[in-house]
C-alpha positions as a Python dict, from the first residue, in 0.01 Angstrom:
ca = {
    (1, 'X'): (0, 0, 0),
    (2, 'X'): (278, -240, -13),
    (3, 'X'): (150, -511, 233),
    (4, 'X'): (-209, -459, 46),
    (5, 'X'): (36, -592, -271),
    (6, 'X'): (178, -840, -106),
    (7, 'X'): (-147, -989, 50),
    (8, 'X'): (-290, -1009, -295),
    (9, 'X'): (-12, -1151, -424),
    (10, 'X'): (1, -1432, -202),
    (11, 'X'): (-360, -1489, -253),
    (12, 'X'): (-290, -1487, -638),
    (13, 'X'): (-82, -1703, -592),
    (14, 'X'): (-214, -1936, -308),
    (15, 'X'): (-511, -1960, -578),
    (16, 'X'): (-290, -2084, -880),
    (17, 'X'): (-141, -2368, -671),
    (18, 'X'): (-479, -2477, -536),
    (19, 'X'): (-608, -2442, -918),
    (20, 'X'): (-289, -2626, -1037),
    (21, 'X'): (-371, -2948, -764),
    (22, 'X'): (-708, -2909, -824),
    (23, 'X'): (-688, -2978, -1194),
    (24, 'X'): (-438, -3206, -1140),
    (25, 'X'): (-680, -3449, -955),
    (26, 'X'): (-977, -3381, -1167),
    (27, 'X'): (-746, -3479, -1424),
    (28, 'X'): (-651, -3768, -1240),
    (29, 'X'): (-1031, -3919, -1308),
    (30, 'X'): (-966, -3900, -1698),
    (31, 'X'): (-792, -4172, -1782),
    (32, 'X'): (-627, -4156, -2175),
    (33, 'X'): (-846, -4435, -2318),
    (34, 'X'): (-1236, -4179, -2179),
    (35, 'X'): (-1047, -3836, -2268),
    (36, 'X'): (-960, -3891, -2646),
    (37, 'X'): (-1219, -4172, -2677),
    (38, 'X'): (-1250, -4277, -3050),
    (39, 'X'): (-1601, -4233, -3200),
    (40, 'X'): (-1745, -4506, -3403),
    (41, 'X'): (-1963, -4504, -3707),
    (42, 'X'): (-2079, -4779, -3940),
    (43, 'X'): (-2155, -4683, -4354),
    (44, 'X'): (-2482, -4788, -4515),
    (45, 'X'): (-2403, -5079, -4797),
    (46, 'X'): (-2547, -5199, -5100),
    (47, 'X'): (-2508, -5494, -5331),
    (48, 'X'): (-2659, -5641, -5650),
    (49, 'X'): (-2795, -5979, -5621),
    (50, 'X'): (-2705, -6256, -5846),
    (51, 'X'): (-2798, -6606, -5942),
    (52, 'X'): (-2465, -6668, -5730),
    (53, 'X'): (-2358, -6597, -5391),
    (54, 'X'): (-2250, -6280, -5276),
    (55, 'X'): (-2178, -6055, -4965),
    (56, 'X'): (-2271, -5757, -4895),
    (57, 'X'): (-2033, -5545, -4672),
    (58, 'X'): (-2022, -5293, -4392),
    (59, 'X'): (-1718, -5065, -4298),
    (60, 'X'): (-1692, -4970, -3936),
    (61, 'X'): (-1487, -4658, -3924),
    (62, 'X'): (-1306, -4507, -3590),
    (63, 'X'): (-1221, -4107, -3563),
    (64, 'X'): (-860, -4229, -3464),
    (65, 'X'): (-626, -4494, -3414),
    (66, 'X'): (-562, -4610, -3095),
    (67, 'X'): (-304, -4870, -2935),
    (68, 'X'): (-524, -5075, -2783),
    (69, 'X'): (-806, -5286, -3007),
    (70, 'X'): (-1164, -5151, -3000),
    (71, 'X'): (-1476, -5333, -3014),
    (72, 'X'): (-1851, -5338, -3069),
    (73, 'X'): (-2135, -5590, -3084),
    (74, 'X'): (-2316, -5587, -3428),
    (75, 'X'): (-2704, -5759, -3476),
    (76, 'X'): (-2960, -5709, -3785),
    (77, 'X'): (-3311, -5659, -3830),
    (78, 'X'): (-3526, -5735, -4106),
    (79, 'X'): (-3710, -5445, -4298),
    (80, 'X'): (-3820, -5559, -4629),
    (81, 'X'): (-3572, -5766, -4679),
    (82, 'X'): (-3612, -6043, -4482),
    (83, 'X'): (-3375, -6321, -4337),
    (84, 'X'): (-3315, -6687, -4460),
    (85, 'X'): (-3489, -6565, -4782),
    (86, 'X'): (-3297, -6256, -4886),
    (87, 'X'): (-2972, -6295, -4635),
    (88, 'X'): (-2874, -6463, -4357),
    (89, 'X'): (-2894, -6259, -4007),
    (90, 'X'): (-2577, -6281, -3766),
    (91, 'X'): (-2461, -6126, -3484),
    (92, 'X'): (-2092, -6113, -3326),
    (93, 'X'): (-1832, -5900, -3226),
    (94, 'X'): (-1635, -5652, -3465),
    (95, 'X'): (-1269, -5527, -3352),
    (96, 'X'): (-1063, -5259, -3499),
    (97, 'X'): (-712, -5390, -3398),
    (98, 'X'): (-437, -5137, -3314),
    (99, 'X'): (-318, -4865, -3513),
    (100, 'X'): (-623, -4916, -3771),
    (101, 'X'): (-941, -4711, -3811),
    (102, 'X'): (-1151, -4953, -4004),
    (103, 'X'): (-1281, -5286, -4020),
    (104, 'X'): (-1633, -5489, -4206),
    (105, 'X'): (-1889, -5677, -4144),
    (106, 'X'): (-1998, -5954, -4455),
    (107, 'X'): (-2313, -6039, -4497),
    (108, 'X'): (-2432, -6322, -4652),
    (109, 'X'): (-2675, -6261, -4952),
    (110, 'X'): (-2935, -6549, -5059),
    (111, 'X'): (-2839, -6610, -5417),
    (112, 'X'): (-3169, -6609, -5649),
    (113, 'X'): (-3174, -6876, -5935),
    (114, 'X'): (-3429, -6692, -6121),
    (115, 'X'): (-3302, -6378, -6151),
    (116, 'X'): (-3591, -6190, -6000),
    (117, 'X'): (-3610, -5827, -6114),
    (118, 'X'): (-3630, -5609, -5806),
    (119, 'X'): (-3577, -5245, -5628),
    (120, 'X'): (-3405, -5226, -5304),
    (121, 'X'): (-3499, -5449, -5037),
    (122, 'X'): (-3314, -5300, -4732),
    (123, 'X'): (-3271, -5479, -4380),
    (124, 'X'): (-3034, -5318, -4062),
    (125, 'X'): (-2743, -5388, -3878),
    (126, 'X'): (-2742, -5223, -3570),
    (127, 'X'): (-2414, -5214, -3328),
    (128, 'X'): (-2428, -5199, -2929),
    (129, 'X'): (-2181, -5289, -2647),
    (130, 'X'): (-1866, -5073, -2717),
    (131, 'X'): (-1511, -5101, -2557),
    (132, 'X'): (-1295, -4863, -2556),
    (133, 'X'): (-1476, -4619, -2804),
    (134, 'X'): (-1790, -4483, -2833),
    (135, 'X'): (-2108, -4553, -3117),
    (136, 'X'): (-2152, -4200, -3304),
    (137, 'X'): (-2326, -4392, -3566),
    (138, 'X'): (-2553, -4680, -3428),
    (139, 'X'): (-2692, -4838, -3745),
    (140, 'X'): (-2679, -4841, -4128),
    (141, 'X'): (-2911, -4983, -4386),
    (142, 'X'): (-2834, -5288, -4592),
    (143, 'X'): (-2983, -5253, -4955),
    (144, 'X'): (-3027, -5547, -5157),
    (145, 'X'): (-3092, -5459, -5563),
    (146, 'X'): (-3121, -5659, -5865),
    (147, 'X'): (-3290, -5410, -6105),
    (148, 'X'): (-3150, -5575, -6413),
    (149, 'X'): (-3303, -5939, -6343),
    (150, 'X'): (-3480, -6092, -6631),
    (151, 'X'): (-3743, -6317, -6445),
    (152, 'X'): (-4029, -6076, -6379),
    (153, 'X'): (-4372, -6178, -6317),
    (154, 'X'): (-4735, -6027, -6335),
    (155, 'X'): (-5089, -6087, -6207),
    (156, 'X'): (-5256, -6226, -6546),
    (157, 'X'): (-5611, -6116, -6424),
    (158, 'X'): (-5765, -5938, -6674),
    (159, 'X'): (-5946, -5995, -6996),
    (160, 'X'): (-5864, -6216, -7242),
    (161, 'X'): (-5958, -6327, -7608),
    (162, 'X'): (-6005, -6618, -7797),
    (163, 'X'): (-5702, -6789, -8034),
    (164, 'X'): (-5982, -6796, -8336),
    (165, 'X'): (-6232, -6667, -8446),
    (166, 'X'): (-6523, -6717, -8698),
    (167, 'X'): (-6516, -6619, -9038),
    (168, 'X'): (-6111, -6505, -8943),
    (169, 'X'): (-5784, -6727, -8981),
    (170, 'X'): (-5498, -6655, -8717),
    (171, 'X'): (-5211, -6508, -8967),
    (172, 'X'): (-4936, -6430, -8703),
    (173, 'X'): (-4893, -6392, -8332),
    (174, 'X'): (-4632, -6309, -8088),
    (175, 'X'): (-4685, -6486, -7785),
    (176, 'X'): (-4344, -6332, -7613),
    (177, 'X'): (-4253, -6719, -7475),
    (178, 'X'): (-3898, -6762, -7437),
    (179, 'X'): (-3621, -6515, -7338),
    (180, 'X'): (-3533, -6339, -7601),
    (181, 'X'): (-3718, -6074, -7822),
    (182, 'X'): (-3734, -6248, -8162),
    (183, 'X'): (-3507, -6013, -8395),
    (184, 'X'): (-3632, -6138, -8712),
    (185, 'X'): (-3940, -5984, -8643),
    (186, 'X'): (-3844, -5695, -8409),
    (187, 'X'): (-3621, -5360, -8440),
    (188, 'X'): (-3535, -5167, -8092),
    (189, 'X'): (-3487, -4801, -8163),
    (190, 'X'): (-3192, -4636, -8021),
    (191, 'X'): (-3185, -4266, -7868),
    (192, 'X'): (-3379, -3983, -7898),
    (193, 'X'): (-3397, -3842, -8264),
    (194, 'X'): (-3514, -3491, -8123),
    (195, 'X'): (-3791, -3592, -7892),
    (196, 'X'): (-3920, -3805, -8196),
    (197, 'X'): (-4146, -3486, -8299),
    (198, 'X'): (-4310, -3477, -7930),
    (199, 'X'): (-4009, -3347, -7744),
    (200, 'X'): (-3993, -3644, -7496),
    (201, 'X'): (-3757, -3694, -7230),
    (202, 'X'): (-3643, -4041, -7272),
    (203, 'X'): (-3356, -4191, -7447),
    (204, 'X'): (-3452, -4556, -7614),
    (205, 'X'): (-3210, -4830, -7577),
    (206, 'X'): (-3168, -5208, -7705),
    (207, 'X'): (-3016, -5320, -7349),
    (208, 'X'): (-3210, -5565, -7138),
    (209, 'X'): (-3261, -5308, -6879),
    (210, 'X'): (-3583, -5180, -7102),
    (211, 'X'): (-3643, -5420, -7329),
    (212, 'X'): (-3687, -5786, -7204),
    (213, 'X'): (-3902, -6145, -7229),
    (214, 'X'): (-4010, -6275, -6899),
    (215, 'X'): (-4297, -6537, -6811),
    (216, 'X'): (-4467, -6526, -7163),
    (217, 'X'): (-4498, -6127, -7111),
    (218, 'X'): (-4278, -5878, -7314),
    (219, 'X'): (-4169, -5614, -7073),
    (220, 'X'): (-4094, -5251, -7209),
    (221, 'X'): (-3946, -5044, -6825),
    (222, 'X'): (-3914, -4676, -6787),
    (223, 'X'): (-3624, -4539, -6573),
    (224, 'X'): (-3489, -4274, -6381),
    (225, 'X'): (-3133, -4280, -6499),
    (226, 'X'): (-2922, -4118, -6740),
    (227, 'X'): (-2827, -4224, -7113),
    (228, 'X'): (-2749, -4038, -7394),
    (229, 'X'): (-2786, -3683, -7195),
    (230, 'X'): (-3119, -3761, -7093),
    (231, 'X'): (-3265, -3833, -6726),
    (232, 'X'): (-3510, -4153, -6841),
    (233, 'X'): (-3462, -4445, -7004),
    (234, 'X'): (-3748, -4715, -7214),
    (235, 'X'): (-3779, -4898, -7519),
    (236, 'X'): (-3916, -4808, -7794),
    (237, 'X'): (-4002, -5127, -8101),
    (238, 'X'): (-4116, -5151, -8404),
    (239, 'X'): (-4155, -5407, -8709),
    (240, 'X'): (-4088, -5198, -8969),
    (241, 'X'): (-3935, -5382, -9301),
    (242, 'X'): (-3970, -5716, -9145),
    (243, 'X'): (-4353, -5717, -9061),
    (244, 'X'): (-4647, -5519, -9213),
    (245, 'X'): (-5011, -5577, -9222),
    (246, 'X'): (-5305, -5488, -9389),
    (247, 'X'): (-5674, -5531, -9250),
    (248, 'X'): (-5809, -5785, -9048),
    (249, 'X'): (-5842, -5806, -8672),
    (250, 'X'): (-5540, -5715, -8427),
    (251, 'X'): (-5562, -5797, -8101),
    (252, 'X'): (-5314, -5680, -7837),
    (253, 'X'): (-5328, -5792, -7468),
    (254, 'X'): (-5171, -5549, -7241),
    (255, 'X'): (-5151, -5415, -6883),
    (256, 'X'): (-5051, -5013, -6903),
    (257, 'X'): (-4802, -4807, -6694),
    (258, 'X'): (-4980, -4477, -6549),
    (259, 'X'): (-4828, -4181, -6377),
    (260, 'X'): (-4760, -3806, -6436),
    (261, 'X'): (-4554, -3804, -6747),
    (262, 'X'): (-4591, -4149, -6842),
    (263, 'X'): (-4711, -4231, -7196),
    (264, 'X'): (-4739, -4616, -7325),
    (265, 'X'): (-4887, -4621, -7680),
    (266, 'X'): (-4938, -4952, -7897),
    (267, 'X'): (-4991, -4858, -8272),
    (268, 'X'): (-4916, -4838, -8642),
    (269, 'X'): (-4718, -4634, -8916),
    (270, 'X'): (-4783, -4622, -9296),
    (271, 'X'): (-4490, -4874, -9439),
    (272, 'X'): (-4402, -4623, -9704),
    (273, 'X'): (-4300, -4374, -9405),
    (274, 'X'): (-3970, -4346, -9560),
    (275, 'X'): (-4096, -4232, -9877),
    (276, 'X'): (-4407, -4043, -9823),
    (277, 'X'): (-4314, -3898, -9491),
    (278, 'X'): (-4536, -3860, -9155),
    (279, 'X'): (-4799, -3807, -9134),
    (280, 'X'): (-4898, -3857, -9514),
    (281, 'X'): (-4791, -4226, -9481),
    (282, 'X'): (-5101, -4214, -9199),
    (283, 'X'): (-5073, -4371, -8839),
    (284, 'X'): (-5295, -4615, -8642),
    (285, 'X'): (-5347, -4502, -8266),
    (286, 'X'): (-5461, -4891, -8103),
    (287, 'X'): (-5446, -4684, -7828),
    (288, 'X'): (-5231, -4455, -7605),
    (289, 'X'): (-5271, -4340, -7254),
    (290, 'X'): (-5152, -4022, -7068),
    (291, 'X'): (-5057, -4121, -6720),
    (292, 'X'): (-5271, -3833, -6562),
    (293, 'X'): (-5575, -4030, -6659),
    (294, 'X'): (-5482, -4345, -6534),
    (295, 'X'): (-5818, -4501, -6610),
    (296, 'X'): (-5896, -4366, -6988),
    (297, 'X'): (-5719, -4507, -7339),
    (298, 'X'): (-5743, -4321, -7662),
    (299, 'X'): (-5740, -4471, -7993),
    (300, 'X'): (-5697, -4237, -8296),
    (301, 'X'): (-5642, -4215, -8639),
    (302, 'X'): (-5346, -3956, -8835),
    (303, 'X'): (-5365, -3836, -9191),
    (304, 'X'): (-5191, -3563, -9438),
    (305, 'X'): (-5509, -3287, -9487),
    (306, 'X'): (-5540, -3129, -9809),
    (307, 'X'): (-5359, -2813, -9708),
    (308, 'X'): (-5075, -3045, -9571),
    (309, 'X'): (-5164, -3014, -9211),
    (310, 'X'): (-5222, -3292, -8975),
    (311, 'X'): (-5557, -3410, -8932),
    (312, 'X'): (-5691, -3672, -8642),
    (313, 'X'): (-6018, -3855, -8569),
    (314, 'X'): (-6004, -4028, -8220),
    (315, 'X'): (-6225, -4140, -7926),
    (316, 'X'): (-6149, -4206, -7570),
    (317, 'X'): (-6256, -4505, -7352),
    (318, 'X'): (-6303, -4483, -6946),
    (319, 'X'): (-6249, -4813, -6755),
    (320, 'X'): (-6576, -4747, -6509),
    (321, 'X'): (-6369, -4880, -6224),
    (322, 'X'): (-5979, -4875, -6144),
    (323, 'X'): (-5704, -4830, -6440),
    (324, 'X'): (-5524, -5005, -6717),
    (325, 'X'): (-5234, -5079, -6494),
    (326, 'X'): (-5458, -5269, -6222),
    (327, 'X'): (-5491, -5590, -6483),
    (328, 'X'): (-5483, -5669, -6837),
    (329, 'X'): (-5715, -5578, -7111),
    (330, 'X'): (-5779, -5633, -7491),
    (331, 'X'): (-5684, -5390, -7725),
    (332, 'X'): (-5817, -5418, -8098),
    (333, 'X'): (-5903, -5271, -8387),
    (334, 'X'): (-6087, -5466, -8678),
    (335, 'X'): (-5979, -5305, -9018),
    (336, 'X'): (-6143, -5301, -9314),
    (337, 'X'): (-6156, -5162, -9648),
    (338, 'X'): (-6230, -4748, -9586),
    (339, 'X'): (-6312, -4850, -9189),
    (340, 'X'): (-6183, -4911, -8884),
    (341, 'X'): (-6285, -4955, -8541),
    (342, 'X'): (-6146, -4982, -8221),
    (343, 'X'): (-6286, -5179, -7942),
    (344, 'X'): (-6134, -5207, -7570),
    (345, 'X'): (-6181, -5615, -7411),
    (346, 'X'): (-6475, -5624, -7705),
    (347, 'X'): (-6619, -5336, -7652),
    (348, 'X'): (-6650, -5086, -7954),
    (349, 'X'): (-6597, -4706, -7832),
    (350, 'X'): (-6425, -4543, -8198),
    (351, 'X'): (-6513, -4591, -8575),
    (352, 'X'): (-6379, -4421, -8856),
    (353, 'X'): (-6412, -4433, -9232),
    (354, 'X'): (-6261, -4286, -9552),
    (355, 'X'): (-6524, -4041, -9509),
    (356, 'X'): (-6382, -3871, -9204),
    (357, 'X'): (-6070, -3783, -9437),
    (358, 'X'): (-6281, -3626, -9722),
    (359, 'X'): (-6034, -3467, -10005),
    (360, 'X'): (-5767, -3584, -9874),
    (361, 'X'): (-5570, -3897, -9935),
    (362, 'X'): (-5717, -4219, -9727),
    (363, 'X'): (-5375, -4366, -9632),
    (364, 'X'): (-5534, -4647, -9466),
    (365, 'X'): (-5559, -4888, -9699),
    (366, 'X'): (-5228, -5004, -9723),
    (367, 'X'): (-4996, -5172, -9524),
    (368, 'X'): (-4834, -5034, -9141),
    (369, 'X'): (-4632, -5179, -8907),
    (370, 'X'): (-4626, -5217, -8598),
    (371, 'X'): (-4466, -4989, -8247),
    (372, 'X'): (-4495, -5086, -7901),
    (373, 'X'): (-4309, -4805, -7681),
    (374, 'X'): (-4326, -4595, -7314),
    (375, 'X'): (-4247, -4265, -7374),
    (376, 'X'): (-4204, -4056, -7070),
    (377, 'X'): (-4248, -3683, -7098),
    (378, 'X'): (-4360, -3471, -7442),
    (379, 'X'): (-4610, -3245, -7513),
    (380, 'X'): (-4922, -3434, -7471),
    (381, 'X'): (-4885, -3589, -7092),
    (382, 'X'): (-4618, -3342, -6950),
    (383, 'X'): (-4326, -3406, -6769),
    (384, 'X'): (-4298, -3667, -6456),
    (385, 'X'): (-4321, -3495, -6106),
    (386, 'X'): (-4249, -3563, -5739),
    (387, 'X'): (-4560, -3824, -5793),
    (388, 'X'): (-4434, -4031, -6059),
    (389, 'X'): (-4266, -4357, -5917),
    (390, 'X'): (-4003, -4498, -6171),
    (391, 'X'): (-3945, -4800, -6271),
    (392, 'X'): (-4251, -4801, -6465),
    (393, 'X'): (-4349, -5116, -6666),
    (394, 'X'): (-4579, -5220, -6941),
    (395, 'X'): (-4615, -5569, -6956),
    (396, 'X'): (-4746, -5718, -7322),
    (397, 'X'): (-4895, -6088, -7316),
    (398, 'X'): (-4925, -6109, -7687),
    (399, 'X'): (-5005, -5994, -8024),
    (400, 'X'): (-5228, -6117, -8294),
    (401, 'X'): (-5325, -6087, -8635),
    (402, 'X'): (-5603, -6198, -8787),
    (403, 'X'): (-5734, -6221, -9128),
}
C-alpha cells in the first residue's frame, strides 16, 4: 500500500511539472500585445448642416489603454448622402497614442447656401487594417440633417387659376413671395387650448420649424417631437381681427399632406366668434381632408340649430386618380347672398343655401376669417400609426379674394 502511494504520488507529481512546462510554452506563443488585445469600436455621428462649413465627427474608442500606439485604416461610402455634394470622402490612418482610449475622425461637410430643408442623409465610414488591436465595431453611419432649413421646394404641377376674372375684381391675395409670413395680415396660434374642441395631438407653435415662406409657397410641417407635453408639432394661422371677408370668390391653391392621423383643413370662422361663440358665429369648411382617404376633400358648412346643437351640410369630392398630396389643386368656394358653393380645380361638387339652415339663424352672411392649419390626431381622422411618416407638409401657393 505504501509504494502504491508513492507511485501515484510521483505520477501526480511528474504530471504537474509537465503541466507547469507545458503551459509555460503555450504561454510562450502569447505575446502581451495578442493576449489582452484592445478591442476597437467607432460611434455613429451626426451633424446639422449650415450655410457654413462644418465637420462632422467620429470617436474611435479602445477597451483599454495600452503603451504602445494603436492604429486602424478608416474609408467612407456614400449612402444617400453622397460625396463632393454633401461631404468630402477621405481615407487615412487613425492612431490612439499611448495611454489614451480615444481618438476622431472629421469629416468635412459641404456647406449649403440655400439652406435646404432636409431629413438625414447618412453616408459610412468603415475602418480596416488594425495594429495592435482588434475592430469590434467595423463601421458607423454618418447622418447629415438640416430639418430647420428655410429653402424648401415643390413640384408646381397641378392646377391652376386665372389672376381675374369676369364680372369679379381681385380684392386681396397672398402670394407667400418673400421669406417671411406677413404679420400684419397673419396670427400663428400657440399651443393646444384642450385639443381645440377635437382633442388633437399637436401643440401649435410660431417657430420657423412649422411655420415658414419658401419659393413663393407657404409651408405649414407636422412633426414628431415634443412641445408643450405633446408628441407633434404644426402650425396653426388665422386672420382673425386683421382680415375678414364677405362673399365673392376665394380661391386657394394647395397641395395636401395625407397619412393616418393627418388632418390639413383650409377654412373660415364667423368674425363675431368672440361674441357669439362657436358654432353660432358659423364656420366655412373650403375643405378638409382625413389622411386615411388620401384621395377625397370635404367641404362643409357649421351652424347653431334651433335647439342649440350643431348642425352641418357638407359634400365630399374623390380625385379619380392619385391624391391631393401628388400635385396642387384649386380650392374655392363662390359666396353669395344665402349660397355657397364649393368647387375643387373648377369643378362644383357642394351647394348650400339659407334653406338648408331652416329656423335657425343663417350665420353666413357676414363676415369670417380666414385658418390655414395641419392638425394631427382628433376625433375625426384618429391618431397617427406605425404608417404615418412625419415630417408632413402642406405647401400653400396662394390665396385670393375676389369680389
Amino acid at each position: 500500500m505504501k509504494r502504491t502511494v508513492k507511485i501515484n504520488f510521483g505520477l501526480a507529481c511528474y504530471f504537474a511539472v509537465f503541466c507547469m512546462f507545458s503551459c509555460s510554452k503555450s504561454d510562450d506563443s502569447i505575446t502581451p500585445t495578442n493576449a489582452f488585445i484592445p478591442k476597437i469600436n467607432i460611434q455613429d455621428a451626426t451633424q446639422i448642416r449650415a450655410t457654413y462649413g462644418k465637420t462632422i465627427r467620429f470617436f474611435i474608442y479602445s477597451s483599454k489603454a495600452t503603451t504602445n500606439a494603436v492604429s486602424v485604416n478608416y474609408s467612407v461610402v456614400d449612402g444617400t448622402a453622397v460625396s463632393p455634394k454633401d461631404y468630402a470622402a477621405t481615407s487615412g490612418t487613425v492612431s490612439i497614442l499611448p495611454n489614451q482610449t480615444q481618438a476622431f475622425i472629421d469629416i468635412d461637410i459641404k456647406w449649403d447656401p440655400t439652406n435646404l430643408r432636409h431629413g438625414a442623409l447618412q453616408f459610412t465610414v468603415n475602418l480596416s487594417d488594425p495594429v495592435g488591436c482588434a475592430i469590434e465595431t467595423s463601421s458607423a453611419k454618418g447622418s447629415i440633417t438640416n430639418e430647420d432649413g428655410t429653402y424648401l421646394s415643390t413640384d408646381d404641377a397641378g392646377y391652376t387659376t386665372p389672376l381675374a376674372y369676369s364680372g369679379y375684381t381681385l380684392a386681396w391675395s397672398d402670394e407667400f413671395y418673400g421669406t417671411n409670413l406677413n404679420s400684419s395680415i397673419w396670427n400663428q396660434e400657440i399651443g393646444n387650448n384642450n385639443g381645440w374642441g377635437n382633442n388633437e395631438l399637436e401643440y401649435y407653435t410660431n417657430s420657423l420649424k412649422n411655420t415658414f415662406l419658401s419659393n413663393g409657397n407657404l409651408i405649414i410641417e407636422a412633426r414628431k417631437e415634443s412641445a408643450g407635453g405633446y408628441n407633434y408639432t404644426s402650425g396653426r394661422m388665422t386672420t382673425q381681427n386683421k382680415k375678414q371677408f364677405k362673399f365673392g370668390r376665394i380661391d386657394i391653391r394647395a397641395k395636401l399632406p395625407v397619412g393616418k392621423g393627418i388632418w390639413p383643413a383650409l377654412w373660415m370662422l364667423g368674425a363675431n366668434i368672440s361674441s357669439v361663440g362657436w358654432p353660432a358665429c358659423g364656420e366655412i369648411d373650403v375643405i378638409e381632408l382625413v389622411g386615411t382617404y388620401p384621395s377625397r376633400i370635404t367641404g362643409t358648412m357649421h351652424w347653431k340649430g334651433v335647439a342649440g346643437d350643431r348642425q352641418l351640410k357638407g359634400a365630399n369630392y374623390n380625385l379619380n386618380t392619385g391624391d391631393f398630396s401628388q400635385q396642387f389643386h384649386v380650392f374655392s368656394i363662390v359666396w353669395t347672398l344665402n349660397t355657397i358653393k364649393w368647387y375643387v380645380d373648377d369643378q362644383l361638387f357642394l351647394t348650400n343655401t339659407a334653406a338648408d339652415v331652416g329656423a335657425a339663424n343663417y350665420p353666413f352672411n357676414a363676415d369670417h376669417f380666414l385658418l390655414f392649419n395641419v392638425a394631427v390626431g382628433g376625433d375625426w381622422p384618429g391618431s397617427p400609426d406605425g404608417t404615418t411618416a412625419f415630417p408632413q407638409r402642406m405647401f400653400v401657393d396662394y390665396v385670393r379674394v375676389y369680389n
